[in-house]
N, C-alpha and C positions, 0 to 999 in steps of 0.2 A: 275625354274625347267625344268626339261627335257622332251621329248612330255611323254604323256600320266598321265606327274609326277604334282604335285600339292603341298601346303604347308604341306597337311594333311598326304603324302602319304611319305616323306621325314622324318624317323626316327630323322636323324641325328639332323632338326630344332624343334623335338616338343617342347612344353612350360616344360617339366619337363628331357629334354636333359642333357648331358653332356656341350652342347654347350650354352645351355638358363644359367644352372647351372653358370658358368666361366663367361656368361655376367653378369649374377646378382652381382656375388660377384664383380667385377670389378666399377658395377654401369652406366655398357652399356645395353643401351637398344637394345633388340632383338626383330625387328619388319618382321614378315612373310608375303605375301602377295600373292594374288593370280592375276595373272594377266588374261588376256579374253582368251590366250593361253592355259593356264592351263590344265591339264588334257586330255578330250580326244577335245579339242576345239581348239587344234593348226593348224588343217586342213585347217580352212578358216581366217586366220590372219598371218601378216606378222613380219618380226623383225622392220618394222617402227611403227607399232602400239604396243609392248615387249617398244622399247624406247620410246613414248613417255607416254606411262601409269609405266614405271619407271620415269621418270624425273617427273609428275604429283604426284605418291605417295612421294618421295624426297621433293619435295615442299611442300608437304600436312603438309608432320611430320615435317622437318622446323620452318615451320609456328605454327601449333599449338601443338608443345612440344619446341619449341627454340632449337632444337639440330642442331649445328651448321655445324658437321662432320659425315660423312657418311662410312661406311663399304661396298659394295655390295659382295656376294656373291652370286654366280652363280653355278645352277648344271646344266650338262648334257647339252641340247641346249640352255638354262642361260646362259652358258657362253658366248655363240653367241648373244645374247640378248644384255648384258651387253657391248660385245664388239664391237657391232654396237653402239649402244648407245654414247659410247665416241668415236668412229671414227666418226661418223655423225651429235653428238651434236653442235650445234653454241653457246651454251649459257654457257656462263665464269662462271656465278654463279655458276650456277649446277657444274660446272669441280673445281671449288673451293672446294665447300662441299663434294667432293670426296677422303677421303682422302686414302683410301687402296679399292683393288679390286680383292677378292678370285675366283679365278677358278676351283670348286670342278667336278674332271669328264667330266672334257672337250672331247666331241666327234665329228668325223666327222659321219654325217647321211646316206652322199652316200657311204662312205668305209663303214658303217655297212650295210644298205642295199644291196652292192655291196657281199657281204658276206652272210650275211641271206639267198639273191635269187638268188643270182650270178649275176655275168658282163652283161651278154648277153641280161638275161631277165629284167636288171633292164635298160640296152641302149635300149632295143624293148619300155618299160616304158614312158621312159622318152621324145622320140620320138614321142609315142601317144601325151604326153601333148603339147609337140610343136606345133603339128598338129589339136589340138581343137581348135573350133571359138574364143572363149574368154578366157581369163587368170583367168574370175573367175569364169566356166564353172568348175561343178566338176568330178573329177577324176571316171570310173567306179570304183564302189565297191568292185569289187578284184583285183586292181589294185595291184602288188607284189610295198611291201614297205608303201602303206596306212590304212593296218592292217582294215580294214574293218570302218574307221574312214573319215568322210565326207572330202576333200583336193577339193581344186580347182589343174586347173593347174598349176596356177603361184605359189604357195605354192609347190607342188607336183615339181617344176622342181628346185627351191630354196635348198629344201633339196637334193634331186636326181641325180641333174646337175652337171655337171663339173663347176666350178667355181660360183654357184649360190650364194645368201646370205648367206643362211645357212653355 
């Protein structure tokens, strides 16, 4: 899901969907999940820990449903998630059981931020976070672009930054 977004807050996935509907009948299972980002918790977590708590639930259901192939679908910074994930994965199994990979809502966070607050105050922004001690040192509270939501710097300059992870 996307920052602030979670399984529960995502229409389009709930258990009596159009989309849960279409898996049923097909006899796909539709598995939702929340990762530690989730919600308003993406502040202090990065997309290394988005991939490897996907590749850990992958495994999980695997394992204990034998499903062999995988769907991901990703909304919003998901999709960022997702696509670190397989640029940075090492492990062939997991890219096996991969067999499609939806991009629902793909966005960029600094062009929306760059927009929300503008160019100028979102470079004075991001500036600051270069300029804190530590990378996990959190962002002040009115930081334009952390929506009053706890961010470290290094999180805060990932989304923000010109070429960050995000």
């Amino acid at each position: 899901p996307g920052l602030t977004d979670g399984p529960e807050s995502l229409a389009y996935v709930a258990a009596t969907s159009a989309l849960a509907e279409a898996c049923r009948a097909r006899g796909v299972k539709l598995v939702r999940f929340e990762l530690t980002s989730s919600y308003e918790r993406y502040g202090t977590v990065d997309l290394d820990s988005d991939a490897e708590e996907i590749t850990l639930i992958v495994r999980a259901v695997a394992e204990k449903f034998g499903v062999e192939k995988f769907t991901l679908l990703g909304h919003s910074t998901g999709c960022q998630s997702i696509c670190h994930l397989m640029r940075t994965t090492k492990d062939a199994g997991l890219i096996d059981k991969i067999e499609r990979i939806v991009l629902q809502a793909g966005v960029s966070d600094r062009d929306w931020y760059d927009h929300d607050n503008g160019v100028e105050v979102m470079r004075e922004a991001v500036q600051l976070a270069e300029s804190m001690a530590s990378p996990t040192d959190l962002m002040p509270s009115d930081t334009p672009g952390t929506y009053g939501v706890p961010t470290t710097a290094r999180r805060f300059m990932s989304l923000a930054g010109r070429n960050g992870d995000d």
